[in-house]
VOPAGU-2260 file (C-alpha; in pm, 1 decimal, decimal comma):
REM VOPAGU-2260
SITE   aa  ch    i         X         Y         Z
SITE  UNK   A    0    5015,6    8696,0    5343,6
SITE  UNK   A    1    4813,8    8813,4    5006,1
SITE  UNK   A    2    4953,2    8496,9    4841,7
SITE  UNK   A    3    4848,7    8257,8    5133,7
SITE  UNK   A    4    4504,9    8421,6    5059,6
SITE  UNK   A    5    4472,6    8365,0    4683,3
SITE  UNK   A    6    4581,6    8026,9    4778,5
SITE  UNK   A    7    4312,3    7904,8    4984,0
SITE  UNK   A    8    4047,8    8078,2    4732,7
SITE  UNK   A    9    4174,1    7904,5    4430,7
SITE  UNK   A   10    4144,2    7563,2    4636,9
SITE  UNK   A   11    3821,8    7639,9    4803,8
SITE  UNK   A   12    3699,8    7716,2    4448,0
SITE  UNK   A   13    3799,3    7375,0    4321,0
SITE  UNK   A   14    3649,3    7242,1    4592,4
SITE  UNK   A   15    3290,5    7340,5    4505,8
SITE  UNK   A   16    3330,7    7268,4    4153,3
SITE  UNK   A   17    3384,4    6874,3    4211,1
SITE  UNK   A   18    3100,6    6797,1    4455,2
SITE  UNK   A   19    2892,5    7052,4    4246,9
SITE  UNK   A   20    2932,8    6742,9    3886,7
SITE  UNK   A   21    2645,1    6486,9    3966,5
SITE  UNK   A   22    2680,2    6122,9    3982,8
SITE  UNK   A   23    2626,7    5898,0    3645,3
SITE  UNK   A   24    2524,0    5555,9    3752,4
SITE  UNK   A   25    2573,5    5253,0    3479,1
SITE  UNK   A   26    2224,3    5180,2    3311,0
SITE  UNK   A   27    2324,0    4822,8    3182,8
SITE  UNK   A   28    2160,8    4502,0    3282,3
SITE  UNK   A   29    2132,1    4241,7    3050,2
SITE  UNK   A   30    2247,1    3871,2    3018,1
SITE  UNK   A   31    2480,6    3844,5    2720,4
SITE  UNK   A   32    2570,8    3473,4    2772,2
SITE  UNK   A   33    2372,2    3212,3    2938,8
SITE  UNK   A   34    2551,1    2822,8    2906,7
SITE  UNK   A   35    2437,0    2531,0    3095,0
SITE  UNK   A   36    2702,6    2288,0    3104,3
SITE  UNK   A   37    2530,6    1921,0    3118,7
SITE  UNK   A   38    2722,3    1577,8    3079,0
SITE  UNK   A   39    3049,6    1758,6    3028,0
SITE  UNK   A   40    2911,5    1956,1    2675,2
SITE  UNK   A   41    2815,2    2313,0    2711,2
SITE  UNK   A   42    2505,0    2431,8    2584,5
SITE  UNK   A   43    2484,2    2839,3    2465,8
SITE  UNK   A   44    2136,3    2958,4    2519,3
SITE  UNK   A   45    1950,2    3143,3    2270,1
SITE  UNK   A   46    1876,8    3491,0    2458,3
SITE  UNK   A   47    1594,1    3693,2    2276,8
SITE  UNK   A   48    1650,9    4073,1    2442,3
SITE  UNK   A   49    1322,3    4200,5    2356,0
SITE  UNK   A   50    1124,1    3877,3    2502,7
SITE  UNK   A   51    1370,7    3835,2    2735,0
SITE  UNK   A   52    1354,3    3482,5    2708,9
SITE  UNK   A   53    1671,9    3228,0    2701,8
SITE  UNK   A   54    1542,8    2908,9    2571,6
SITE  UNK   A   55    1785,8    2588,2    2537,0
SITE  UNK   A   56    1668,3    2276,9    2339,8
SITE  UNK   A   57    1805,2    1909,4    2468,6
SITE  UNK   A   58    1708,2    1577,9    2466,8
SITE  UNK   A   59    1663,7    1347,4    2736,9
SITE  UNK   A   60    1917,5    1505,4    2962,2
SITE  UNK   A   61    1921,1    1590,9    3333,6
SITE  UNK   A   62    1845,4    1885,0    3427,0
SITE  UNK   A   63    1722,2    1922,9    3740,6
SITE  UNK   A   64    2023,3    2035,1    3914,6
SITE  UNK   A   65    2233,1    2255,5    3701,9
SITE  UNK   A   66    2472,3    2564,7    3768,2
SITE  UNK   A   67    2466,6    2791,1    3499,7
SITE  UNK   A   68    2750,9    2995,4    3354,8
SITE  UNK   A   69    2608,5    3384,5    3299,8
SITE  UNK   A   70    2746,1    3701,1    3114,8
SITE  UNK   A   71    2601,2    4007,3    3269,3
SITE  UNK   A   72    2597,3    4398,8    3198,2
SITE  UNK   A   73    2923,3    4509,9    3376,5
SITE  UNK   A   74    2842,7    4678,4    3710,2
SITE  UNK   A   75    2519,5    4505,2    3728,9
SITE  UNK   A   76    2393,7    4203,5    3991,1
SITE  UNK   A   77    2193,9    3909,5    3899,6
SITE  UNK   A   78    1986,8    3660,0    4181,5
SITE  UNK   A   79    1957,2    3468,3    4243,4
SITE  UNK   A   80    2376,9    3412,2    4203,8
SITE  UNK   A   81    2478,9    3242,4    3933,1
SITE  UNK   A   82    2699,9    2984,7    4209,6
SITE  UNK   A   83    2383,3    2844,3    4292,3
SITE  UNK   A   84    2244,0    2527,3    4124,0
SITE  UNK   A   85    1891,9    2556,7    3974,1
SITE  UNK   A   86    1615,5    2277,2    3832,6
SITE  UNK   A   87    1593,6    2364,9    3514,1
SITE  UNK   A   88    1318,9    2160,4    3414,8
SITE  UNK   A   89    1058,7    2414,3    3501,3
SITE  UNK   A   90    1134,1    2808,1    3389,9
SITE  UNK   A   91    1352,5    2962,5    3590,9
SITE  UNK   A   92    1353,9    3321,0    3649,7
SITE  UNK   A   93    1721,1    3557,7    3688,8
SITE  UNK   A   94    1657,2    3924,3    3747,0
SITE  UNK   A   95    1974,4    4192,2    3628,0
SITE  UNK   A   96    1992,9    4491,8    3859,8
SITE  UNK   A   97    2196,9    4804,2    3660,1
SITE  UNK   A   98    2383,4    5000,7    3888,0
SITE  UNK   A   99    2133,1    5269,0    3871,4
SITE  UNK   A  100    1850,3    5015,8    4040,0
SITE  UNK   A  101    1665,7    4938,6    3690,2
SITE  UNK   A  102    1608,8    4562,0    3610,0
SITE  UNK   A  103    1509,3    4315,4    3338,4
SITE  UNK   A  104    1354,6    3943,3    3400,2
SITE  UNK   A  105    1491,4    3674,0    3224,5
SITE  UNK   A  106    1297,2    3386,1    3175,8
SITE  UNK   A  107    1502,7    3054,5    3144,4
SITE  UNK   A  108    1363,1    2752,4    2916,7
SITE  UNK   A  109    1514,8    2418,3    2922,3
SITE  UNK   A  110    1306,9    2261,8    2623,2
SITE  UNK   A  111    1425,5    1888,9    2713,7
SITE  UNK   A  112    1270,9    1688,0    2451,7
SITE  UNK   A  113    1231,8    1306,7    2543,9
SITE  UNK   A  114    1396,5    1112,9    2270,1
SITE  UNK   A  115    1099,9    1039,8    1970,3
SITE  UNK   A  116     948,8     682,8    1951,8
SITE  UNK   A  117     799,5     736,9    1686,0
SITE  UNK   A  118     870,2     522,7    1342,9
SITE  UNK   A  119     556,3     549,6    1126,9
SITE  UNK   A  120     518,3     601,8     774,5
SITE  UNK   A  121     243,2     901,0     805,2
SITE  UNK   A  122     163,3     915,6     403,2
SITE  UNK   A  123     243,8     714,9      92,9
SITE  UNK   A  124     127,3     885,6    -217,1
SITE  UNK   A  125     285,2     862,7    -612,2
SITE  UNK   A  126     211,8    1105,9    -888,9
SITE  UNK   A  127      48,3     961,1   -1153,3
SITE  UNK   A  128      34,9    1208,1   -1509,1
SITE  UNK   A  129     -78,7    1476,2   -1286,1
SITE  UNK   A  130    -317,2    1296,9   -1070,6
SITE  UNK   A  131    -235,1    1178,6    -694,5
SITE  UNK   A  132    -268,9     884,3    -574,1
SITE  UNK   A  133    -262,7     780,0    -186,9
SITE  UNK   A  134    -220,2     461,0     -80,3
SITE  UNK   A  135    -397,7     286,1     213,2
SITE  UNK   A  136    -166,5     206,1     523,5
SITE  UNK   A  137    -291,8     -44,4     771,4
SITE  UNK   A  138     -68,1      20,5    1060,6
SITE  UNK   A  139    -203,2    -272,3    1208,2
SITE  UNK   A  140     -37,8    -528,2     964,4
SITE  UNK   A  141     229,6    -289,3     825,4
SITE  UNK   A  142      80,8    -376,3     469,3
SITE  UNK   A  143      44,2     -34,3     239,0
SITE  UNK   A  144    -140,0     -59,2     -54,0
SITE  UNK   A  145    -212,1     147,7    -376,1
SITE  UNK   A  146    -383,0      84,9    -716,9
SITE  UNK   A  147    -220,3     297,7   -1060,3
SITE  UNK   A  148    -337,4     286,0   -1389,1
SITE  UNK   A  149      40,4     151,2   -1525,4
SITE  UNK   A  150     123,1    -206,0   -1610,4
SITE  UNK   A  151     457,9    -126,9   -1578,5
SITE  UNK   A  152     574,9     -26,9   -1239,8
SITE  UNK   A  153     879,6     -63,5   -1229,8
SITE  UNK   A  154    1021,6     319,1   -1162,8
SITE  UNK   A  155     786,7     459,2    -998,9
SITE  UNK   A  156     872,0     737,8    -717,2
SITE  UNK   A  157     669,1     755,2    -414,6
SITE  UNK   A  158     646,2    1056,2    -211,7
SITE  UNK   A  159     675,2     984,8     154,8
SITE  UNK   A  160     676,6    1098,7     479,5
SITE  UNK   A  161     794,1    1025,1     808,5
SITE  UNK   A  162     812,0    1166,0    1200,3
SITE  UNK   A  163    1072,5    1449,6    1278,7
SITE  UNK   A  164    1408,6    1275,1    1393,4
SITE  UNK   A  165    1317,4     923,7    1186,8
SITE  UNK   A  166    1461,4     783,0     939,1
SITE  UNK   A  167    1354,4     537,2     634,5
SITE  UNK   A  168    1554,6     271,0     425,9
SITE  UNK   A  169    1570,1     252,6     129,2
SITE  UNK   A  170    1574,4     646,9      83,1
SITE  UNK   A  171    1211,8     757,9      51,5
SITE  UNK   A  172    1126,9    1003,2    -247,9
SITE  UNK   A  173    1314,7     775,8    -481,9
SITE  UNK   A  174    1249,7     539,9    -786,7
SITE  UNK   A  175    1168,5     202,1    -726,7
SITE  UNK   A  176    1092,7     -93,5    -867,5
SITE  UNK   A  177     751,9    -200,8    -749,5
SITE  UNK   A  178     694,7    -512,2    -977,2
SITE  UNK   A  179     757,0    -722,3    -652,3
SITE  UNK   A  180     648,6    -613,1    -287,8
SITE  UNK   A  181     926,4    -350,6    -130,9
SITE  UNK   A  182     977,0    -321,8     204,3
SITE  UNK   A  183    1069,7      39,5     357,5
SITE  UNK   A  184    1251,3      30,2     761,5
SITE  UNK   A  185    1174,6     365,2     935,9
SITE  UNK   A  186    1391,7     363,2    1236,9
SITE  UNK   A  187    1280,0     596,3    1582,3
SITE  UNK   A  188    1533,7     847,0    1749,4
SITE  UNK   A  189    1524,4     604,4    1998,1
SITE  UNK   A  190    1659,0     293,7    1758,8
SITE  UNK   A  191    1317,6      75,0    1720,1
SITE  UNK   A  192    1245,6      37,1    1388,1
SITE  UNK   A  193     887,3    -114,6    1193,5
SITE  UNK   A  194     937,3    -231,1     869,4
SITE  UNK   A  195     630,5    -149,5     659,1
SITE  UNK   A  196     571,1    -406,9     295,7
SITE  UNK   A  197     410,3    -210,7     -44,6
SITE  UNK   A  198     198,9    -312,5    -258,8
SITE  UNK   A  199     145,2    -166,0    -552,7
SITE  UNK   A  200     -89,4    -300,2    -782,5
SITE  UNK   A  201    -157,9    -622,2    -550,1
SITE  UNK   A  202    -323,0    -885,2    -729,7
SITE  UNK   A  203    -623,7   -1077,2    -623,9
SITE  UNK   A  204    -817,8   -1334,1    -774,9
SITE  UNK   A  205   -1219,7   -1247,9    -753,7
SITE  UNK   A  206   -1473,6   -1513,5    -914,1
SITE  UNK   A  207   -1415,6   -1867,8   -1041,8
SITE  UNK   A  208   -1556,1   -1799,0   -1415,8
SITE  UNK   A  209   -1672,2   -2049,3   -1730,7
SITE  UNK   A  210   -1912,0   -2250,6   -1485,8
SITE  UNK   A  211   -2319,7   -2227,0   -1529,4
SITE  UNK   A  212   -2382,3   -2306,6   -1167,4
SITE  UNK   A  213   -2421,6   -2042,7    -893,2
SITE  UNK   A  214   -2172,4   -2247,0    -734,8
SITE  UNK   A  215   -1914,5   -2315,0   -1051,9
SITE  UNK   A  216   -1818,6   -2710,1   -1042,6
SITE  UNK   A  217   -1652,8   -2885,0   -1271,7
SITE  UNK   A  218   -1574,5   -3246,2   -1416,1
SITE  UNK   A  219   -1160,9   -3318,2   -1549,2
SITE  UNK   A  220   -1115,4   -3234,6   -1877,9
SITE  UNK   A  221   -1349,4   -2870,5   -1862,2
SITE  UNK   A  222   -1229,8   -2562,5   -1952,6
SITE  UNK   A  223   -1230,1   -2314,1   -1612,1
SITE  UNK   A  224   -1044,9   -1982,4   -1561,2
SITE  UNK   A  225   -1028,8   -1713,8   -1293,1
SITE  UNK   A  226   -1117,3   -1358,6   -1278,8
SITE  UNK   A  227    -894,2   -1120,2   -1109,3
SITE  UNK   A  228    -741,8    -785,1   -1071,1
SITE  UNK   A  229    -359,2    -705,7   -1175,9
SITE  UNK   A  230    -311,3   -1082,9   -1229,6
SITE  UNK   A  231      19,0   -1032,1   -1459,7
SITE  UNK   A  232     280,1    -755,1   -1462,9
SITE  UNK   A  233     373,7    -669,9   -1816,6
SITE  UNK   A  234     613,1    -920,2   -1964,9
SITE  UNK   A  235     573,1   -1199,8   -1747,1
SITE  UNK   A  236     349,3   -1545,6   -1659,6
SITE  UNK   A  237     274,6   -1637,4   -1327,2
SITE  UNK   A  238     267,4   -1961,6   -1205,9
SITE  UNK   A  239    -100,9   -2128,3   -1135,7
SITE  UNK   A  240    -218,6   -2422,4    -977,4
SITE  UNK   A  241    -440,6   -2650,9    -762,2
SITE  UNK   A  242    -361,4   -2690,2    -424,1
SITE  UNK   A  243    -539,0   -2969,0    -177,8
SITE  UNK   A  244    -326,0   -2860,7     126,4
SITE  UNK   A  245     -39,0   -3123,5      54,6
SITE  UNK   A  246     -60,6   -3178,5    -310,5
SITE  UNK   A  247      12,5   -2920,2    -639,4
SITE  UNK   A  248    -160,9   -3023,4   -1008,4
SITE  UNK   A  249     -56,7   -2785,5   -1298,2
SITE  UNK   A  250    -376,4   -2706,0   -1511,4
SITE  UNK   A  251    -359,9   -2772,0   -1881,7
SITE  UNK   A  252    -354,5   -2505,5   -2156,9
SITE  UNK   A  253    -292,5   -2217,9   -1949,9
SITE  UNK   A  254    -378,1   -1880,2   -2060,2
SITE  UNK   A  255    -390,2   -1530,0   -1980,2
SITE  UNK   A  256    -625,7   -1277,3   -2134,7
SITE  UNK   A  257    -594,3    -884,6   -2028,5
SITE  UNK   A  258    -992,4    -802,3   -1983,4
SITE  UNK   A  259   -1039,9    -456,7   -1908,5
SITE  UNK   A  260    -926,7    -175,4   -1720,2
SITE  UNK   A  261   -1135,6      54,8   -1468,2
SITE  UNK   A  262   -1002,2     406,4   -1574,0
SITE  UNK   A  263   -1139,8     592,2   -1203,2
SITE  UNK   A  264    -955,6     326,2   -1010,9
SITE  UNK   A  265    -648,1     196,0   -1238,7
SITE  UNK   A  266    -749,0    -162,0   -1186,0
SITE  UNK   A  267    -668,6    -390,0   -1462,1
SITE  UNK   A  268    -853,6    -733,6   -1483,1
SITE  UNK   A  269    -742,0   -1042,1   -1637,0
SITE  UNK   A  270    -892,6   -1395,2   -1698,4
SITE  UNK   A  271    -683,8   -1681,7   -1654,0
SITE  UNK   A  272    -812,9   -2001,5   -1838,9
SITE  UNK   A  273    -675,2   -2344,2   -1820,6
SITE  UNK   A  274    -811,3   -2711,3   -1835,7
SITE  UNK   A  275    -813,1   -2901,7   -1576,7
SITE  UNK   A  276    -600,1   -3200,6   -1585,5
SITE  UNK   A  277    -770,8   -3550,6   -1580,5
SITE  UNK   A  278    -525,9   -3723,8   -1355,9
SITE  UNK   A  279    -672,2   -3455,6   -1051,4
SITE  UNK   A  280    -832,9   -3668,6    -750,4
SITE  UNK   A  281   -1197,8   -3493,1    -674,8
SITE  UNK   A  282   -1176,0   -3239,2    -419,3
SITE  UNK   A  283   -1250,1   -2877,3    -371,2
SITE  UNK   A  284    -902,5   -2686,9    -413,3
SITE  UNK   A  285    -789,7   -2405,6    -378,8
SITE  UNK   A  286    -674,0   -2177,7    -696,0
SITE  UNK   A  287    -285,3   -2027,3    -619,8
SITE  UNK   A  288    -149,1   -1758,1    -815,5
SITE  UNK   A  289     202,4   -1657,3    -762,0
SITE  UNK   A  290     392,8   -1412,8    -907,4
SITE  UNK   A  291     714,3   -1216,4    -814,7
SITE  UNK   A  292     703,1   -1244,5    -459,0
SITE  UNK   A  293     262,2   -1280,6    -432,8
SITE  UNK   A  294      71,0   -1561,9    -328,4
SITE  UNK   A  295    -269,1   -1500,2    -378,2
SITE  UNK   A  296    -536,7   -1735,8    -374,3
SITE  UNK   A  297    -904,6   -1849,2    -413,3
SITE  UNK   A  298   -1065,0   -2152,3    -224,3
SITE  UNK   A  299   -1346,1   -2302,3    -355,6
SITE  UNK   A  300   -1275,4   -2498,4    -708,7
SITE  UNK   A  301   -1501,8   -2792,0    -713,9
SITE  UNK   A  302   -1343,5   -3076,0    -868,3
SITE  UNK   A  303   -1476,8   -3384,0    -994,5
SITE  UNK   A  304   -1329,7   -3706,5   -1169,9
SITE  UNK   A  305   -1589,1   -4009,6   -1145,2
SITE  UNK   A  306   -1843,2   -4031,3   -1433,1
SITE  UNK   A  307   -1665,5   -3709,5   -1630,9
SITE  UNK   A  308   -1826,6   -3668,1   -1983,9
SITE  UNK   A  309   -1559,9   -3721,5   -2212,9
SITE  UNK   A  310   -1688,0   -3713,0   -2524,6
SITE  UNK   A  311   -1464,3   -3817,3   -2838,0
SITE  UNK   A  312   -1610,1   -3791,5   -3212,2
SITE  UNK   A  313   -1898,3   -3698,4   -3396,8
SITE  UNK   A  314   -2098,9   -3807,8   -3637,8
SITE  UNK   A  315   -1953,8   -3575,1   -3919,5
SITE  UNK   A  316   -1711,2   -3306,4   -3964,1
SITE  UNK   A  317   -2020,6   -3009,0   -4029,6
SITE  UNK   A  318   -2375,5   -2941,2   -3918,1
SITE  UNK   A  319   -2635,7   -2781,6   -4145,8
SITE  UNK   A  320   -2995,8   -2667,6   -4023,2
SITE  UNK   A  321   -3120,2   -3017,2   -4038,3
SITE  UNK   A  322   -2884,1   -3235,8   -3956,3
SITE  UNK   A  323   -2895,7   -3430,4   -3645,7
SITE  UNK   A  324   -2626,9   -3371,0   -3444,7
SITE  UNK   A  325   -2461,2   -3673,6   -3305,8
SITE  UNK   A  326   -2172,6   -3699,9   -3013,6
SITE  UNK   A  327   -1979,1   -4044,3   -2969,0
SITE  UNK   A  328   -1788,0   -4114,3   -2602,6
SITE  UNK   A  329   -1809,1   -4180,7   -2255,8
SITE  UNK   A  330   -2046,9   -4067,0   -1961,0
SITE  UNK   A  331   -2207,5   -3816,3   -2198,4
SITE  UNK   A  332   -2539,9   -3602,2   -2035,2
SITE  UNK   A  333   -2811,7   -3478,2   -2260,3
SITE  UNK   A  334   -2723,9   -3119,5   -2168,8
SITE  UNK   A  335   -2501,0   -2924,6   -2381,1
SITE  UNK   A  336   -2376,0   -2573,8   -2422,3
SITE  UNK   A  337   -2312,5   -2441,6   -2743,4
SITE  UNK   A  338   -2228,1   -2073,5   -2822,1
SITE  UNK   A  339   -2459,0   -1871,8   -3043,3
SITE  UNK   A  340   -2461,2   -1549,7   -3157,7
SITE  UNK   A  341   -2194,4   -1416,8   -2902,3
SITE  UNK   A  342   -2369,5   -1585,4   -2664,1
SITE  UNK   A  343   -2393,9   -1951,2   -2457,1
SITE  UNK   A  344   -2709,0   -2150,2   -2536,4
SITE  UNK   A  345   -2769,8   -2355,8   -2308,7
SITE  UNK   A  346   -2947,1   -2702,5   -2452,2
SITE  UNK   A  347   -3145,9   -3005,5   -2238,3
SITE  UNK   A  348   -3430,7   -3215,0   -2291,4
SITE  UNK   A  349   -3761,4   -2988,7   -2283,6
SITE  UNK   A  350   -4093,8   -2940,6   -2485,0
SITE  UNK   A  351   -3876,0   -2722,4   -2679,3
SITE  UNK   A  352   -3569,1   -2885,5   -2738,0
SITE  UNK   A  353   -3489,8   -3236,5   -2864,9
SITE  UNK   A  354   -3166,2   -3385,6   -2712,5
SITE  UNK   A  355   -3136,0   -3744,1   -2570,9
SITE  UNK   A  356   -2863,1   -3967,7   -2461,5
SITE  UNK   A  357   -2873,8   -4385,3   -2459,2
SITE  UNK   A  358   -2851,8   -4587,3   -2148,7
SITE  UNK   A  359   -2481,4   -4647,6   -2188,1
SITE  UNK   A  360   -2433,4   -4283,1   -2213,4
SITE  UNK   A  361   -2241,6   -4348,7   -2454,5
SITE  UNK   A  362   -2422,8   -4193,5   -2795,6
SITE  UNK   A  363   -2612,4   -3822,5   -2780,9
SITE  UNK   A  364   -2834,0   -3707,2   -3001,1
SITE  UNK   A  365   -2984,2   -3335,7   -3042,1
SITE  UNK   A  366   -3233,2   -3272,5   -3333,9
SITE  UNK   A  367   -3272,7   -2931,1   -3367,1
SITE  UNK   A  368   -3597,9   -2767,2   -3492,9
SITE  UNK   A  369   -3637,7   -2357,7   -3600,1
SITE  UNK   A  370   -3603,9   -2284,1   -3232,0
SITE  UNK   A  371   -3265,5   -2295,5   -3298,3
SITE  UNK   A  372   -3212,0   -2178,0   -3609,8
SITE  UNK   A  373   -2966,0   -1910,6   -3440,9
SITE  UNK   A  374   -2720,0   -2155,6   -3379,3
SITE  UNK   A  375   -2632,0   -2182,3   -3740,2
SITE  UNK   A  376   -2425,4   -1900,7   -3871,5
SITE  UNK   A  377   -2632,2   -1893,2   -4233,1
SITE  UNK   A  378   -2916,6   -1739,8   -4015,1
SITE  UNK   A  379   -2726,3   -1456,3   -4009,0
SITE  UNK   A  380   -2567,7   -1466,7   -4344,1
SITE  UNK   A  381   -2261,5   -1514,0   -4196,9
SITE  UNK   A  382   -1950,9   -1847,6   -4308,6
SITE  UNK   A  383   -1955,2   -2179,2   -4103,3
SITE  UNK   A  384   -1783,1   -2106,1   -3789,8
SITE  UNK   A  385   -1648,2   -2374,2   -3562,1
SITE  UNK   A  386   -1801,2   -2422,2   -3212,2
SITE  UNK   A  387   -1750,5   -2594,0   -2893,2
SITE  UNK   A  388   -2014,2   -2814,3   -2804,5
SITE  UNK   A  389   -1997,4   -2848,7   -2395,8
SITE  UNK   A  390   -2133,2   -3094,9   -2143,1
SITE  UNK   A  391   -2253,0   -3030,8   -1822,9
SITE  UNK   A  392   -2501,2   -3240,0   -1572,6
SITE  UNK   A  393   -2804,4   -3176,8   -1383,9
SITE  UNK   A  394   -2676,7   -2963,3   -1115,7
SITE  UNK   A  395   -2479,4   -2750,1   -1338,7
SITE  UNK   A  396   -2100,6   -2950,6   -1305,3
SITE  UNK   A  397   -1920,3   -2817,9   -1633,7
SITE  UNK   A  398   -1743,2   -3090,5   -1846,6
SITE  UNK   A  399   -1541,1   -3213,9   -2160,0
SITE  UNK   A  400   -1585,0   -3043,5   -2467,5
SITE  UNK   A  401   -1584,9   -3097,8   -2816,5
SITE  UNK   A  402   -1523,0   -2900,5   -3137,4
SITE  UNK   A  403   -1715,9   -2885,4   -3437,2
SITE  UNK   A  404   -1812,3   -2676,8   -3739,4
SITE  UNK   A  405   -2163,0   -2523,6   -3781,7
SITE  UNK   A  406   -2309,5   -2437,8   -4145,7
């Protein structure tokens, strides 16, 4: 009987001691793993615990019906359940219950990025010693231009850039020969590509020049030229002619003649100067300049072939002060051009000037007085020097010339 009692006490003792140990409920409820599985790939979110934000970047997928695949704290619950399918392209919201009741809110982001159109060239700039140089893009035409202080360019390395997820060919950021126009591709996520054509150092031709009109016209047989920027790369002649629409005539004693260069701007001017041919029918033409894949062009060269002065000897070989000077040939004007001094002086019949011609206009005659004493370079104590005497007409029309040497 005394051990039956000891018994019970012992287990009655046990007894209170297990439903005296309180109840630890699990604490854990967090997502570890969050996939989306969408045209048969599976996509791992990127779960940020302290935002508590799952964010998922696609592009141009379907996502408005979706079952996820979720990794929770163990003993936890999640709603809504995981077995149901959600549209993902607005944020959707999954709450984690621990065992012991407290929760966390994770916010789902589907960042479905439509596929980029986009195939621009955004900027076009090369480094020149230092200095940058952007050129102008006219996304209109596709043209993109830029002006460097360099004759040669033919390595030069343009920095570029282009939209996130394009692409450009050739490479961008690498040397290139820009002698000739280059055209970069730059190709959209999507495929469509624009192909954009540089030009670096683009020529253009400005003014007509040698002409003493407003207007400069000419007669066959006168010396002409053009006036232009970046009219030659370095090393080479480009081809010039006359162009009536249907017809081509090569001008005579072609020549090229570097003028200047604008330091601020990196333009570099050169005069072409030719003669034009006598066998051209008159017209207005237009002057064509091409060179390694350029055309460029100015209309407007006033051409004329009927009554051109061609004069064709003189009366003798060198002028002094007061000599009369004396021009032999065909459809000659009594207006004449003769340098002076670094200078043109322009001559014609006035109460200052003695020049005539005969009817035939075949025989002119200028008799020079002191007024032009500076046409002779002993005024100036300088050696005879040989000039170009120069006809031209009432209105201006340039013409033949003639060379001679003044005392």
């Amino acid at each position: 009987m005394k051990k039956n009692t000891i018994l019970i006490l012992a287990l009655l003792v046990i007894s209170c001691s297990k439903d005296d140990e309180p109840v630890v409920l699990a604490t854990g409820n967090q997502i570890l793993e969050f996939s989306l599985s969408i045209d048969g790939e599976i996509y791992q979110g990127i779960i940020d615990q302290q935002a508590k934000i799952i964010s998922f970047e696609t592009e141009r997928k379907d996502v408005s019906t979706l079952k996820p695949t979720i990794i929770f704290s163990e003993k936890a619950r999640i709603e809504p359940s995981p077995n149901i399918s959600r549209d993902f392209r607005e944020e959707v919201v999954y709450t984690v219950y621990a065992e012991n009741g407290v929760s966390n809110v994770y916010r789902i982001r589907v960042n479905n990025r439509p596929v980029s159109l986009e195939n621009e060239i955004d900027s076009f700039t090369i480094e020149i010693e230092g200095t940058t140089i952007e050129a102008v893009i006219n996304r209109q035409t596709g043209f993109i231009r830029a002006d460097v202080p360099l004759s040669n360019i033919s390595a030069l390395t343009p920095v570029i850039t282009i939209p996130p997820h394009a692409t450009i060919n050739p490479p961008a950021n690498e040397p290139r020969d820009f002698t000739t126009p280059v055209n970069y591709t730059v190709t959209a996520e999507n495929g469509d590509r624009r192909t954009y054509t540089v030009q670096i150092n683009e020529p253009e031709i400005e003014r007509i020049i040698l002409g003493y009109s407003a207007n400069p016209t000419f007669y066959v047989g006168a010396e002409a030229g053009i006036m232009g920027r970046f009219l030659m790369n370095e090393g080479e002649v480009p081809e010039v002619y006359f162009y009536d629409g249907t017809n081509k005539y090569v001008p005579e004693q072609l020549e090229f003649h570097f003028s200047y260069g604008d330091s601020f701007t990196g333009v570099r001017y050169y005069a072409v100067t030719f003669v034009i041919p006598d066998d051209i029918p008159t017209n207005i033409y237009t002057v064509v300049l091409e060179k390694r894949g350029y055309r460029v062009e100015f209309n407007g060269l006033d051409i004329k072939k009927e009554n051109a002065p061609n004069p064709q000897s003189l009366s003798q070989d060198v002028f002094s002060r007061d000599d009369v000077l004396k021009v032999f040939g065909e459809s000659l004007t009594a207006r004449i051009v003769i340098p002076s001094n670094g200078s043109q002086y322009l001559l014609w019949e006035t109460y200052a000037v003695d020049i005539t011609v005969n009817n035939e206009r075949t025989e002119m005659n200028f008799t020079p007085n002191y007024r032009q004493d500076n046409l002779y370079p002993a005024y100036y104590g300088r050696e005879p020097e040989e000039k170009k005497i120069t006809f031209f007409d009432e209105s201006g029309r340039l013409g033949r010339s003639i060379m001679t040497t003044f005392k």
